[in-house]
N, C-alpha and C positions, 0 to 999 in steps of 0.2 A: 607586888604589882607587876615589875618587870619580868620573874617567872608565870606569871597568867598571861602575860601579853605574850609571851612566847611560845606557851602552851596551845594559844588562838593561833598562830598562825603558822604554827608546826600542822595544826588539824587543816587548817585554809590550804597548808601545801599540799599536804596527804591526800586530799580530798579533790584539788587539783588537777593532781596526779591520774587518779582512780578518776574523776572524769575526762581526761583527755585519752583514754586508752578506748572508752566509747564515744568519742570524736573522732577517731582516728580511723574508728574501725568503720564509721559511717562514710566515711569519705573514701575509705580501701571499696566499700559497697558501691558508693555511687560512680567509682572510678572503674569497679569490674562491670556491672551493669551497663555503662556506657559502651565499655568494650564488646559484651556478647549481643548490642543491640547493633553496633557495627557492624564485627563478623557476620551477623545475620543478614542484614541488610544490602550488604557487600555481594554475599551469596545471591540473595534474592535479584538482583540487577545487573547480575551477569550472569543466568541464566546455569545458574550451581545450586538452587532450588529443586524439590520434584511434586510433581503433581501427585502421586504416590499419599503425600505427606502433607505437605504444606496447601495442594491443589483441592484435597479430598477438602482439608479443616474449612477454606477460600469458600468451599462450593455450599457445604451444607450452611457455615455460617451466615452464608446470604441468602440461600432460604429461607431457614428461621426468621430471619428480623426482616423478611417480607412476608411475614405469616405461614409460610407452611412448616409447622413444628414437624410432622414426621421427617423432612428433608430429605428425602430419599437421594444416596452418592452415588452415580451411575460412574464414579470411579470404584468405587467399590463394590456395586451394584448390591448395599443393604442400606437400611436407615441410618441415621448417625449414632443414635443409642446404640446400635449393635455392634458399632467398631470399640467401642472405647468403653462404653456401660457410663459413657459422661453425664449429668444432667447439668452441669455447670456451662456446658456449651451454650443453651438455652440464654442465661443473661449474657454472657461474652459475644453472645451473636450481636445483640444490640449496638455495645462497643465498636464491635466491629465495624460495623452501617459507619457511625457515626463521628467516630474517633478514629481514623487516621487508616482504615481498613487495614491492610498486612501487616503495617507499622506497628501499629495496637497490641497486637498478637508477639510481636517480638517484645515490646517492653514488657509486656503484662510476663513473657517467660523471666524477662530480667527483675521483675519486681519479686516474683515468686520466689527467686534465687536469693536478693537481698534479704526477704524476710524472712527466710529460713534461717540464712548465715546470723541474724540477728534473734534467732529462735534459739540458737546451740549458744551463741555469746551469754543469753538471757537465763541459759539452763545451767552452763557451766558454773556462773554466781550463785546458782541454787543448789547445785551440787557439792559447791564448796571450791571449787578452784577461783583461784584471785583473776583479777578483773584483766588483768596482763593474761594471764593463762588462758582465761577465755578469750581473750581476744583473739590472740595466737590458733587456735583451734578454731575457731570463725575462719581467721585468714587462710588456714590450711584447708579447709572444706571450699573455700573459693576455688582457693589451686589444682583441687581435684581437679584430675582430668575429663575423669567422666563425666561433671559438670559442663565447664566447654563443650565436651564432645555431643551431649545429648543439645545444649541450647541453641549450638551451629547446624542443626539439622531440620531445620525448616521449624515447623510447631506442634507441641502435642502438649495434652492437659497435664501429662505427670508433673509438670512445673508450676499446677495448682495442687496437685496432690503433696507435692513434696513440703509445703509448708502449713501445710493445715495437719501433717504428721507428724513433725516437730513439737509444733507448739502444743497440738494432743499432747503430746508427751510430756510437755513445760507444764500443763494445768494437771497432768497428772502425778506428777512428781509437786507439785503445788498445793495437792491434799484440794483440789475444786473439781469433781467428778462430773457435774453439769458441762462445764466447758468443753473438758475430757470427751464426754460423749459425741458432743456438738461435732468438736470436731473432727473426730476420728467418722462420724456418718459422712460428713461432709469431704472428707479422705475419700473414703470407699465412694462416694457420687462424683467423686472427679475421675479416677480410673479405676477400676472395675481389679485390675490385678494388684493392689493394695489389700484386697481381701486375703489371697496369699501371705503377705506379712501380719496382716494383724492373726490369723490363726499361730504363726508360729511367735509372734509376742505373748497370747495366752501363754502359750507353752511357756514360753520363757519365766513369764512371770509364777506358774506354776513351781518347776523345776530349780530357778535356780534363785528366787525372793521367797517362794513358800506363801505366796499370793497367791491364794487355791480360789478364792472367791471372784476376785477381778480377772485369774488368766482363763477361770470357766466361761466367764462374760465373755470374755476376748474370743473364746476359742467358739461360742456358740453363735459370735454376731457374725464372725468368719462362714462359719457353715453355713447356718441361716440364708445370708445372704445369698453366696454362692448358689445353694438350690434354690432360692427364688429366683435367682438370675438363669440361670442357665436349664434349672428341668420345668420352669415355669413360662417367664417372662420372653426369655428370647424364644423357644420352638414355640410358645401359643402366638404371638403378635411378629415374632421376627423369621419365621420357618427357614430355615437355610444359613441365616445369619453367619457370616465367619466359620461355618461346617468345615470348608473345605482347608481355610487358614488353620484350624488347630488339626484337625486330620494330617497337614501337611508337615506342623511340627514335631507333632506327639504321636502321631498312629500308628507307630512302629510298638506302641504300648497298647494300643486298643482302638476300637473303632467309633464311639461314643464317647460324651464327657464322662460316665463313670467308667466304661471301660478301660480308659486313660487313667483315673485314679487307681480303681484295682492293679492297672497294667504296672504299674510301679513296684509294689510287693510281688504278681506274680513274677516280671521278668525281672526281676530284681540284678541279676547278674549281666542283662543290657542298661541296666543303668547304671552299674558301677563301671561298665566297659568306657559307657558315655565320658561320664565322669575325670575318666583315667585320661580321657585326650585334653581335657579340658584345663592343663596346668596352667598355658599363656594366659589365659581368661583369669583364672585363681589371681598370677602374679598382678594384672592389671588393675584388679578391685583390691587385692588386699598387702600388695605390695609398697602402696604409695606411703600408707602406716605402719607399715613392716609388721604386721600381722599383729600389734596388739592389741586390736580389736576382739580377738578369741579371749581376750581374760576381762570380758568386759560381762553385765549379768543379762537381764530379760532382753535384750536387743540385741542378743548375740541370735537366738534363735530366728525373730524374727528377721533379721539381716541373712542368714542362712537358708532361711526355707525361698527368698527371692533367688539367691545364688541359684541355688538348686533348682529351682523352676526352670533359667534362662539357661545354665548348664543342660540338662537335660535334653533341650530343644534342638531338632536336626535343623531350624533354621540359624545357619553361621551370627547372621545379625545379632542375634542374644548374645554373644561374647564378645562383642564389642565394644569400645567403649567411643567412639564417634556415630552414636546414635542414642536414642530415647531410652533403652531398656534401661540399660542401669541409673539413673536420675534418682526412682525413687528409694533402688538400692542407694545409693551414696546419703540419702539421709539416715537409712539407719547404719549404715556403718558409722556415721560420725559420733551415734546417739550411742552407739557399742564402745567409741572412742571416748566418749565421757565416760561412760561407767568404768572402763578399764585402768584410765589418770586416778579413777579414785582408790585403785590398790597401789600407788607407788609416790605418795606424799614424800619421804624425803629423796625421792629423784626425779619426782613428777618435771620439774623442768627441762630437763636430761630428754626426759619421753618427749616430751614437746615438740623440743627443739630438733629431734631427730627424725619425726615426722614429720614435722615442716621441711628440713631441708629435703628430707628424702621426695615428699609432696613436690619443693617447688622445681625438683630438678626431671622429675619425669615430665613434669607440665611444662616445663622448656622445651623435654625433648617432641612431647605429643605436638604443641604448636608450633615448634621447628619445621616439623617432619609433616603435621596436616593440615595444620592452621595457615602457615604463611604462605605453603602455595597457593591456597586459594584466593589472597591478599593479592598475591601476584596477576590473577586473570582479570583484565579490563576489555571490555566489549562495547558495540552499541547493539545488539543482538535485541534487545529488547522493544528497542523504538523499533523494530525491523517486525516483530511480530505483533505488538500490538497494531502497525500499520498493516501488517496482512489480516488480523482480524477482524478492522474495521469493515472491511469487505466483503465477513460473511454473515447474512443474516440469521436471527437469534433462532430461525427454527430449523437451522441447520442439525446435522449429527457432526458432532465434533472427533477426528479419531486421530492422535497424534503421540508424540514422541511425551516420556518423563519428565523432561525441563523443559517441555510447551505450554502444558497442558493446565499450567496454573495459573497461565494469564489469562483463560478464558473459564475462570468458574461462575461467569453469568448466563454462562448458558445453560440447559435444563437436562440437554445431555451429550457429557464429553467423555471419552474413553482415550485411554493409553495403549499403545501396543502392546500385542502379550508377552513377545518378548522381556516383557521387564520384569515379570513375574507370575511362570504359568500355574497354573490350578494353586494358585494361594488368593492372590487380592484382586486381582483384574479381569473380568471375562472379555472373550472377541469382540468381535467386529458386528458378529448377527444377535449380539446380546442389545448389542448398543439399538440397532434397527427395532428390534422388537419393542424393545422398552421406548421408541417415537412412535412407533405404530406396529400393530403384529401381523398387519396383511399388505400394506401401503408402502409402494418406492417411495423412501426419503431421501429429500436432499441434503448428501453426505457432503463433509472439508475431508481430506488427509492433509494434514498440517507437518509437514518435517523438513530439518533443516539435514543435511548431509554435512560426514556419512551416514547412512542408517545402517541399522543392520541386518545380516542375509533376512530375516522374517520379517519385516518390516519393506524390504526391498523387495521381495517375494509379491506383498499384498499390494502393493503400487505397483508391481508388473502385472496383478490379476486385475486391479480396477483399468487400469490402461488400456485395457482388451475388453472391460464392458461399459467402454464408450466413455469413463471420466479421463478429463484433459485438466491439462496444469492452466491458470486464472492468473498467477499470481507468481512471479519468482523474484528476486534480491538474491545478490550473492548466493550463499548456499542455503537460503530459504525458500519453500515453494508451496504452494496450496495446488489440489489435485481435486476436485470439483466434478459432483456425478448425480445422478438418480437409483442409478441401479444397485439391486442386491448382488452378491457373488459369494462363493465358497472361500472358505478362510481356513488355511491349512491347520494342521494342530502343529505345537511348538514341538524342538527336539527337546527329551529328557535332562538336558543337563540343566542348571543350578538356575541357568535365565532362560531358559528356551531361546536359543543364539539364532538361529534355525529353524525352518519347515523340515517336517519328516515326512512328506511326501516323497513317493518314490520320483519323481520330474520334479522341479522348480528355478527359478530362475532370480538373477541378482541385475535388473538394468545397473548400467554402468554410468551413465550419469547421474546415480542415486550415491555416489561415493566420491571418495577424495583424489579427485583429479589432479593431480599434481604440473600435465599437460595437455593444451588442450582446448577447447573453447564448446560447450554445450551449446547443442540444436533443440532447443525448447520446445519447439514445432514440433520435430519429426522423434526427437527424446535419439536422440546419438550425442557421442563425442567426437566431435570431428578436430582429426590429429593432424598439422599440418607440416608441411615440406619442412625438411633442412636443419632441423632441431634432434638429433639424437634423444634419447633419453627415458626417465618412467612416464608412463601414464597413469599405472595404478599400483598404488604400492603397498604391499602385505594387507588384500584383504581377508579376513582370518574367518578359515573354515573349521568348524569342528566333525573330523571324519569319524564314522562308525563302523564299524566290522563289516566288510563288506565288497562291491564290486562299485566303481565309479567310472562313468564317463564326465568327462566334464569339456565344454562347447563353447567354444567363443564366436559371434557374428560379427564379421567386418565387411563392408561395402567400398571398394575400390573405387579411384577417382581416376586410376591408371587401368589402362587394358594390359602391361604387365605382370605375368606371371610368377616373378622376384619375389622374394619374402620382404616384407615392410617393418617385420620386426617380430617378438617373439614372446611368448608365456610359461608361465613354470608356474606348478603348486607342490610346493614342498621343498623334498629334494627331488623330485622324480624329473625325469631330462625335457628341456627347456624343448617347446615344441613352436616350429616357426609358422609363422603368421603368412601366409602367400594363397588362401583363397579365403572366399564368402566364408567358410567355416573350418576352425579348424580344434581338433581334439587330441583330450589324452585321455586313456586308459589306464586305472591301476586296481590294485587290491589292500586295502587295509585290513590288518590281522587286530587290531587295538585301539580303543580311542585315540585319536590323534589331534591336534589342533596344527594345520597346516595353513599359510600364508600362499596366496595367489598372487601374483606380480607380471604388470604386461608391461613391456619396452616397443620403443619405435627405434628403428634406426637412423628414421632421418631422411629416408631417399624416396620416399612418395607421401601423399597424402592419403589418406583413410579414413573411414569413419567406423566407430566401434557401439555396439547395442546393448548385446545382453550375453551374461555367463549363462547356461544352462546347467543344471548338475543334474545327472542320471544316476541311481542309488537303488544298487541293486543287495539285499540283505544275503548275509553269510548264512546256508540253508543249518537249520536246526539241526541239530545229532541225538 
């Protein structure tokens, strides 16, 4: 009798045990979730958010859930289907309206995250590792960094993809192929590059399980898809769609979507060159596990063929791990970290534990070094621009800066500068007018808070001159109010288009960070006053091209004094004094340069200062 009572609560303890390590882990969940809905939220309200991102999802999701399904993103300037191949945006619209708008969007990424974490917990018991084990590997999949990194980045659907791939997995390793199916469709209709991984799971499951029948499936629903999507669905209904976004990553492989696949096997030797620069990226995704994810089976492939995708791509962003791409990689790498635990039973905890520390220590260092700055920025930045909104009406053209642009996604059409990203996601300024009207002056906002930058400053010295005036200014916020249409430079070449490459353009100076000084809103000077030595404008950053420069400063004296008031320099080239209406430097650049511009007062008169001009003459061809 006394050994059966024992027997009972030896099992009572056991049992305990094994359930307190799924209590634990739910509370580790509901503890991380709180946190990335912080981070997020943190970002969103000091103005560390972008319209890019978080502005596009703002905008179409309020379409939708006022009826118009196409939701065409005049941030993007394509429908919403075509950024993401979503159709799960469709019901999350609703939520949106309803439940807590941006809010909503942040838990819904934290919820996706817990239930995934609890998809690998669920798998690991099915694969055979103890309930401790799985836990442990839940919590290290939390500590990813790329996790944080992709959840703190405004919102995107992979954070519905990523848990509808897991647990695909869970019911397929569960011997339930219905569910399998379900979800893995339901995968692929939340983000469109999920297709990607599941062709290279067929593979996997071919190759390295000898499941020739399910990874044919895999590899034909992969195909399938993709040609419905892409040589069907988007050029018949979506014409242009994301053209010039994958052109901009991949085109160096070919000029079309097939082109681009071919372009892989023929330039086979630029994509291993690719490849070759790509080690920081490798260590970031498969350094946290210390790479024993390669001894893992079918999800080693599929975990591979995403690497290689985002590898490949001339856009930097893909190897990144403080953004979206890697998200729905990090779920198969973990799903590659099960299968891997299952070749090392008598050291399996050894492996564990080694990943976890290794995991939790780069995720210290990743939210050391990106998370807790942005913990540190507190602002009112926001009450400041929604009270400049309120003032412009809804059939305005909205044209403004990355971190504006998402407070206003009720409007029908709002653009970013191109500066933020030329000929990828964003078009001008006359893309914006057309898409209000194709032959009618609209009434246009320019929305920016300074500094901006030279392309940006450039187009606010062109509206300036066709009769729009400033409405509205706060601190370094300002609305710029107009009718008229005008030319809009093309961006320079480099990686943001930083710059107009027009051969003339100009930078007004009270569009930047005046460090001295007091702005003439009226007349748009900076008027520098008596007896203060010191900066006015400090290192605004040029980026120079091969070539011949003039560069122009306008100042208006308050003294009939012919005395220099103070002096400007770009670069290192010799600092050149300030003593009339205009004054200039001349030089020549042989190389890309990024040079800093810097004006001082000395302090012995007053002045007022307007606008840099820069004169840009090209290095003749040879």
């Amino acid at each position: 009798m006394e050994l059966a009572k024992w027997k009972i609560n030896k099992d009572i303890s056991h049992s305990s045990i094994k359930n307190f390590s799924s209590i634990l882990l739910v509370f580790i969940i509901v503890l991380f979730g709180a946190f990335q809905v912080f981070v997020s939220v943190h970002k969103y309200l000091n103005l560390e958010a972008t319209t890019m991102d978080l502005g596009y999802a703002e905008q179409t999701l309020w379409e939708i859930s006022h009826g118009n399904w196409w939701a065409f993103s005049s941030v993007f300037q394509t429908p919403a289907f075509a950024v993401d191949g979503s159709l799960w945006l469709y019901p999350l619209a609703y939520g949106f309206r309803y439940l807590g708008r941006t809010y909503f969007l942040f838990v819904v990424q934290a919820l996706g995250t817990g239930i995934a974490a609890w998809g690998l917990y669920r798998i690991g018991n099915l694969r055979g590792l103890s309930r401790w084990q799985s836990m442990f590997v839940s919590v290290t999949f939390l500590l990813y960094p790329a996790i944080i990194g992709g959840s703190q980045f405004d919102f995107h659907p992979d954070f519905i993809a990523l848990p509808l791939i897991i647990w695909a997995y869970y019911y397929y390793r569960a011997h339930n192929p219905s569910l399998y199916y379900i979800l893995l469709l339901s995968a692929i209709l939340a983000k469109n590059v999920v297709l990607i991984s599941i062709g290279g799971w067929g593979i996997g499951l071919i190759l390295w399980e000898h499941r020739v029948k399910d990874g044919i499936i895999a590899i034909f629903l992969s195909i399938f898809t993709l040609v419905i999507e892409f040589k069907w669905l988007l050029p018949t209904y979506f014409p242009g769609a994301n053209e010039s976004l994958v052109l901009s990553l991949y085109g160096y492989l070919g000029h079309n979507f097939w082109g681009i696949i071919t372009g892989i096997f023929r330039h086979f030797s630029d994509v291993l060159k690719h490849l070759s620069h790509d080690g920081v990226y490798a260590f970031l995704i498969f350094g946290p596990v210390l790479a024993f994810v390669f001894l893992g089976s079918a999800s080693v492939m599929a975990m591979l063929s995403l690497f290689i995708f985002n590898a490949i791509s001339s856009f930097a962003a893909q190897q990144a791990i403080n953004d979206q791409y890697q998200v729905i990689l990090s779920g198969w790498v973990f799903l590659a970290l099960i299968e891997a635990l299952l070749r090392f039973k008598p050291r399996r905890n050894l492996v564990i534990f080694a990943t976890f520390v290794s995991t939790m220590f780069l995720e210290v260092m990743f939210i050391s070094v990106v998370i807790v700055p942005l913990m540190t920025i507190h602002n009112n930045y926001v009450a400041q621009v929604k009270q400049a909104l309120s003032q412009i009406p809804m059939s305005n053209v909205i044209y403004t800066q990355n971190h504006l642009g998402l407070w206003a996604y009720r409007y029908p059409v709002v653009g970013i500068a191109t500066d933020q990203a030329p000929g990828r996601l964003v078009d001008t300024l006359p893309t914006l007018w057309d898409e209000a009207s194709k032959k009618k002056n609209v009434p246009t906002a320019i929305i920016a808070r300074s500094p901006v930058r030279p392309y940006l400053a450039n187009v606010i010295y062109q509206a300036i001159h066709n009769g729009y005036h400033i409405t509205y200014h706060q601190d370094h916020l300002f609305i710029l109010k107009g009718i008229r249409r005008f030319s809009v430079p093309n961006p320079s070449p480099d990686a943001w288009g930083w710059e107009p490459m027009n051969g003339s353009w100009a930078v007004p100076l009270w569009t930047q960070n005046v460090t001295q000084g007091t702005i003439n809103w009226r007349k748009y000077y900076v008027e520098i006053p008596r007896g203060k030595p010191g900066s006015i404008i400090e290192n605004l950053f040029f980026i120079m091209y091969p070539g011949y420069y003039q560069i122009t400063l306008t100042t208006f004296f308050s003294s009939a004094s012919k005395e220099s008031v103070g002096c400007f320099q770009v670069g290192n080239h010799r600092e050149m004094l300030i003593s009339s209406g205009s004054s200039s430097v001349k030089f020549s650049v042989r190389r890309v340069e990024i040079m800093p511009l810097s004006i001082l007062t000395n302090g012995r008169y007053g002045f007022d200062i307007s606008n840099i001009f820069i004169h840009y003459h090209p290095l003749a061809a040879h």
